[in-house]
N, C-alpha and C positions, 0 to 999 in steps of 0.2 A: 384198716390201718391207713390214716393219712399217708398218701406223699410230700413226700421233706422238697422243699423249693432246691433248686438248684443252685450251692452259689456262682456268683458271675465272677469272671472274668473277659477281659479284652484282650484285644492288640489296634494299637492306636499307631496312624501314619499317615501322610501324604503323599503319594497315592499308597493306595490299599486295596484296590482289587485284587491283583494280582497274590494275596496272602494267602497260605497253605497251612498258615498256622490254625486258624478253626477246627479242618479237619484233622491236620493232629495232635492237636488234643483230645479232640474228642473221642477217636482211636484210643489215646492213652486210659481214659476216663472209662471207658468200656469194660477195656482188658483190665482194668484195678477195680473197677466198681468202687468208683468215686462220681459222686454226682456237682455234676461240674456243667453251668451253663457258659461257652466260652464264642465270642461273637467278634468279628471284626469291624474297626470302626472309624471311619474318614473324619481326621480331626481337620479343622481351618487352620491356617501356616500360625496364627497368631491367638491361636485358643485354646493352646494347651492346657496349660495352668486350670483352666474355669474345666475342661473336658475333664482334667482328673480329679477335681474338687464335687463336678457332678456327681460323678460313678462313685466318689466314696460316700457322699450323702446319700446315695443310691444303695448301699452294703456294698458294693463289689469288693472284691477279697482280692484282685492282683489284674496287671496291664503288663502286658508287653509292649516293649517300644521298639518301632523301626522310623526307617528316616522319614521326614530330618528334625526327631524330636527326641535323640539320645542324648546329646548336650542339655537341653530342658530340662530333660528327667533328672538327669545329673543334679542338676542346679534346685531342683523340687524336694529331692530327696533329704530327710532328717538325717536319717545314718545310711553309710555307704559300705559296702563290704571294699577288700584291700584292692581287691581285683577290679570292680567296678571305678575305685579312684584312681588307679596308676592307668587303668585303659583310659579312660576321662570321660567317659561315656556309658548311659544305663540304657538296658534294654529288657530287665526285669522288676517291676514296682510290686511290693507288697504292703498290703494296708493294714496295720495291727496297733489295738491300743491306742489311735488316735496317732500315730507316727507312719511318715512315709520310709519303704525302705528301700533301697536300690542297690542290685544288683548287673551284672553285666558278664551271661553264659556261654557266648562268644565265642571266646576262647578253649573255654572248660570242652567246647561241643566241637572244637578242631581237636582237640588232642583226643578226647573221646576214640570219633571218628580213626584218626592215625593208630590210634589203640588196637581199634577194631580191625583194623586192615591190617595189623600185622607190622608195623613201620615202626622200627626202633628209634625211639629217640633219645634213650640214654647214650654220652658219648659220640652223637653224633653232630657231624658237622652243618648246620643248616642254614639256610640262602632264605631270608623272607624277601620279597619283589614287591615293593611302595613303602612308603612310611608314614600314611594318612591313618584316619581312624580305625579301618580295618586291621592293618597292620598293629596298631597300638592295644587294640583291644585285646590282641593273641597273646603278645608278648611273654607278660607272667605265668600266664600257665606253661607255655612252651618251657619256661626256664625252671619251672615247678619236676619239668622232667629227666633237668643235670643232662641236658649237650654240652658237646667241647665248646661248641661256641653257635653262634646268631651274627650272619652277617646282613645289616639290613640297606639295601641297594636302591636307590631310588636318583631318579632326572633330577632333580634339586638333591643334592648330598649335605645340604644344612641341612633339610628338616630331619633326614635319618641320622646326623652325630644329637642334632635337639632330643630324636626319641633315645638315643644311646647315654646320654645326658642326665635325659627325665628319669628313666630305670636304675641309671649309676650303677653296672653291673661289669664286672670284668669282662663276662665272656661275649659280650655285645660290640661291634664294628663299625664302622657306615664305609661303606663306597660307593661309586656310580657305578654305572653297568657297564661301561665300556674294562671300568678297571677290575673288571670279576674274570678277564683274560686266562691270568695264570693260577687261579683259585679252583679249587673241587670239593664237593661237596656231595654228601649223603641225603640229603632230602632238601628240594627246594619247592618253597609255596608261593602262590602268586596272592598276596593282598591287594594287587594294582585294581583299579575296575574297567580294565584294557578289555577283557573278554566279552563285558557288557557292549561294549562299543563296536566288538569286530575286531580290534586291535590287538599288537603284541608290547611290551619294550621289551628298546636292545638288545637283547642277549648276545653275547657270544656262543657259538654253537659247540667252543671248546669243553663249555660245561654240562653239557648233557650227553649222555649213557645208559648204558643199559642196567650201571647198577646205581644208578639216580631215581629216587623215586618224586614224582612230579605232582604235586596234588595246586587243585585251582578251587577257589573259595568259591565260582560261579558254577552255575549246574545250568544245565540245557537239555532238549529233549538231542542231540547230537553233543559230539566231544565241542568245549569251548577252543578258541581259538590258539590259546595257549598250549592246551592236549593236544591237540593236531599239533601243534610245530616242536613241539616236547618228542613226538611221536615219528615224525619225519625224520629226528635226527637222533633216534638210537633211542630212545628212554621204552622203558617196558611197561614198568609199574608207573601207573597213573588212573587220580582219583578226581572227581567231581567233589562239587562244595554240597551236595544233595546229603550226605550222612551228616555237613555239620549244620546243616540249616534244622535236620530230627534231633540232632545232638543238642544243641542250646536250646530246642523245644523242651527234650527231656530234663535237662536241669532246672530249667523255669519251674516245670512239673512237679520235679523234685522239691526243690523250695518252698512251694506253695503250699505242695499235699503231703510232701514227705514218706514219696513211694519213687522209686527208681523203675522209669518202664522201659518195657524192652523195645527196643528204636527198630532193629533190625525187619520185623515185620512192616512197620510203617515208612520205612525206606524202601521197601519192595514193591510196595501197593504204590507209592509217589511216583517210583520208578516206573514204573507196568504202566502207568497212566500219561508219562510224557512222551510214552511212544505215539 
């Protein structure tokens, strides 16, 4: 009995070494016994377009997109799921029928994640921190889960009333960080990409506690810099971005193969390995 070719998939970026996506998929592929060849690949800032034209002439069956060519995908894609348009940004391409299709699991793989940990977010009050791509990419799923409200806080306070604007949603806010003083809240997330850098914003330390749960979209082999000072100042429960980086892997997955895998294992092994 022949062996069936593997079909292909990517994940296309600049830079791209640093990507974890290979190996989890290929974890996923294992444990479903799906035969799936999935490779990481350094596209040119200006070669998108002809990169994803190759691979479809090539059969590849789906791309994942990380920076800075989710806008591109966006703009490449025939049809867009709801969530991929209101985030404005794809980071899942599937190739069917001779139509590109885009996707963007982002978000789906934060609330996932918050799922998993146990973090109500029905009803609850919640703090997002930036209002750049990250932060917009979250948004609709979080709202998909009916909190009381989303206040989202960013150094320039136009661009977070633009993304409160863009959603057009009652329970959505904008303020600065100075004025989150006399505010509380039950879950707040950091979208800023402060912790990549070392850095925190502003916070006021009046909002954090011990029944605040803290979650940062960046993962590190130590707490990012944000969990440290979350941490400092009462917070208890606090998450790394490591469950949602498995989490948007798993829905990519999903999408693609139409098998739901189990993240939790392949969070452990990523985990064990950035020690």
């Amino acid at each position: 009995m022949t062996q069936q070719t593997p079909d292909q998939y990517r994940v296309f970026g600049n830079p791209i070494e640093h990507s974890r996506s290979p190996e989890i998929h290929h974890i996923f592929a294992s444990k479903n016994q799906q035969n799936i060849n999935y490779q990481k690949q350094l596209v040119d800032i200006d070669d998108f377009s002809n990169a994803i034209t190759d691979f479809i002439d090539q059969d590849g069956k789906g791309v994942n997109v990380t920076v800075p060519f989710k806008e591109q995908a966006l703009a490449i894609a025939d049809e867009l799921t709801d969530r991929a348009s209101l985030a404005g940004a794809v980071n899942t391409l599937s190739f069917k029928d001779g139509k590109i299709f885009g996707d963007n699991t982002d978000g789906e793989g934060l609330v996932q994640d918050l799922i998993t940990n146990k973090v109500t977010l029905k009803h609850s009050r919640i703090l997002l921190l930036g209002a750049g791509g990250a932060a917009r990419g979250v948004l609709l799923p979080l709202l998909a889960q009916n909190p009381s409200s989303i206040v989202i806080a960013n150094r320039t306070v136009s661009k977070a009333d633009t993304l409160c604007l863009h959603f057009s949603d009652s329970r959505l806010s904008a303020s600065s960080y100075q004025n989150l003083e006399q505010q509380s809240f039950n879950v707040i997330i950091n979208a800023t990409s402060a912790s990549l850098s070392g850095s925190l914003p502003p916070l006021p330390t009046s909002i954090i506690s011990q029944h605040v749960v803290c979650y940062d979209m960046v993962y590190g082999k130590d707490d990012t810099p944000f969990l440290k000072w979350v941490k400092e100042h009462g917070a208890i429960k606090v998450i790394d971005g490591l469950g949602m980086l498995v989490g948007q892997a798993a829905v990519s997955f999903y999408v693609w193969r139409g098998v739901t895998p189990e993240v939790q294992p392949v969070i452990d092994k990523l985990r064990a390995s950035l020690k």
